[in-house]
C-alpha positions in Angstrom: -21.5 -7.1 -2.9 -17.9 -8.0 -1.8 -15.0 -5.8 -2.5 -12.1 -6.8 -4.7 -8.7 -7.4 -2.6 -7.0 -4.5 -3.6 -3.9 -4.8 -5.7 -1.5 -2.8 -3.9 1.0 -5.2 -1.4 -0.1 -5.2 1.9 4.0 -3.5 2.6 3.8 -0.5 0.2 6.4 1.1 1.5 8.9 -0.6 -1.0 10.5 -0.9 -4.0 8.3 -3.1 -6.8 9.8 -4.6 -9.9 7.7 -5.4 -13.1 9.1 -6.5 -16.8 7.6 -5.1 -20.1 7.9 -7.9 -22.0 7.9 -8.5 -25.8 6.3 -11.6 -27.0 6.6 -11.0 -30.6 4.3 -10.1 -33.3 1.2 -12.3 -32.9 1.1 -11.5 -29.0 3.2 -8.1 -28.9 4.3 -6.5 -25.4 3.0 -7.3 -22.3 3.8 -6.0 -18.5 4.1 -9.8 -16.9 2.4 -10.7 -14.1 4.1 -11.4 -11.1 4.1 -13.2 -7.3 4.5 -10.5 -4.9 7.9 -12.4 -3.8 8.9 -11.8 -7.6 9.0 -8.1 -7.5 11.5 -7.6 -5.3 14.9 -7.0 -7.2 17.1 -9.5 -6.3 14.4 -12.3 -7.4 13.3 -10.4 -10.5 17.3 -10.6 -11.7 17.6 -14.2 -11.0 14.4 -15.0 -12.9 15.7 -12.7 -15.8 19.0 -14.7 -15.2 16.9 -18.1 -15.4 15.5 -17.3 -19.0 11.5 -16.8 -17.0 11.3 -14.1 -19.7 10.9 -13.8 -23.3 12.4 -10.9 -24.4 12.6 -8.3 -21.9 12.5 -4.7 -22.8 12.0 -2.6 -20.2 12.4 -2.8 -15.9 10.3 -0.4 -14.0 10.4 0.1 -10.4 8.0 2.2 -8.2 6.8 2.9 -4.2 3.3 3.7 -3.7 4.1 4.9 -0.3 6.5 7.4 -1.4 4.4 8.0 -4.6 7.3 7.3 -7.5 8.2 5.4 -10.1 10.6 5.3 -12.2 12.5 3.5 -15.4 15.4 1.3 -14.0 16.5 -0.6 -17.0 20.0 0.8 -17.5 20.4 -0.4 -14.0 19.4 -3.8 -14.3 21.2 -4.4 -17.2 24.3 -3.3 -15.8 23.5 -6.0 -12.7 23.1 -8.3 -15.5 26.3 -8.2 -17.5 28.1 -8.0 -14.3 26.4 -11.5 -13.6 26.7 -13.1 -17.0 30.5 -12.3 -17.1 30.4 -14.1 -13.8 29.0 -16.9 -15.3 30.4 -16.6 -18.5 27.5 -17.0 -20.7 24.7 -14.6 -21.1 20.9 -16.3 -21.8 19.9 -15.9 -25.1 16.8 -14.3 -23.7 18.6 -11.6 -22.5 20.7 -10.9 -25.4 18.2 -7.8 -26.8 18.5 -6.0 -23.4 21.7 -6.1 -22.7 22.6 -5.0 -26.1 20.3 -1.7 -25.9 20.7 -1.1 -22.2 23.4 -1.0 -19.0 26.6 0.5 -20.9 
């Protein structure tokens, strides 16, 4: 029988990014799935910054290699209102976040 690929990146030893996302009522939260590529910080805030999320609630980040994980949404959302006042105008999908997070 063959054998599933196995769902850990092939370079463990680094920091992944996945969004809890909240898709309303009819379809509630959701951790989105992601491209390997799109787990890495610096992609995962410009896709945040690009509206590629409904209604983002929550940003974890772990390392299987050094076996921790952890809740890292004050931190984005600080990155983020540091960018949205760059660009003057924060995404409407990000609105929620930034209100309960980063101050």
């Amino acid at each position: 029988m063959p054998r599933a690929p196995p769902i850990v990146p092939d370079d463990s030893d680094r920091e992944v990014y996945l969004v809890l996302d909240d898709f309303g009522v009819q379809h509630g939260l959701s951790w989105r799935e992601a491209d390997e590529a799109d787990t890495e910080l610096e992609q995962l805030i410009e896709n945040l910054l690009a509206g590629q999320y409904a209604n983002p609630v929550r940003v974890v980040a772990f390392n299987t290699a050094e076996g921790w994980s952890r809740d890292v949404t004050d931190d984005v959302a600080r990155e983020l209102r540091e960018r949205c006042a760059e660009r003057g105008e924060v995404p409407a999908s990000l609105q929620g976040l930034l209100e309960q997070h980063g101050r």
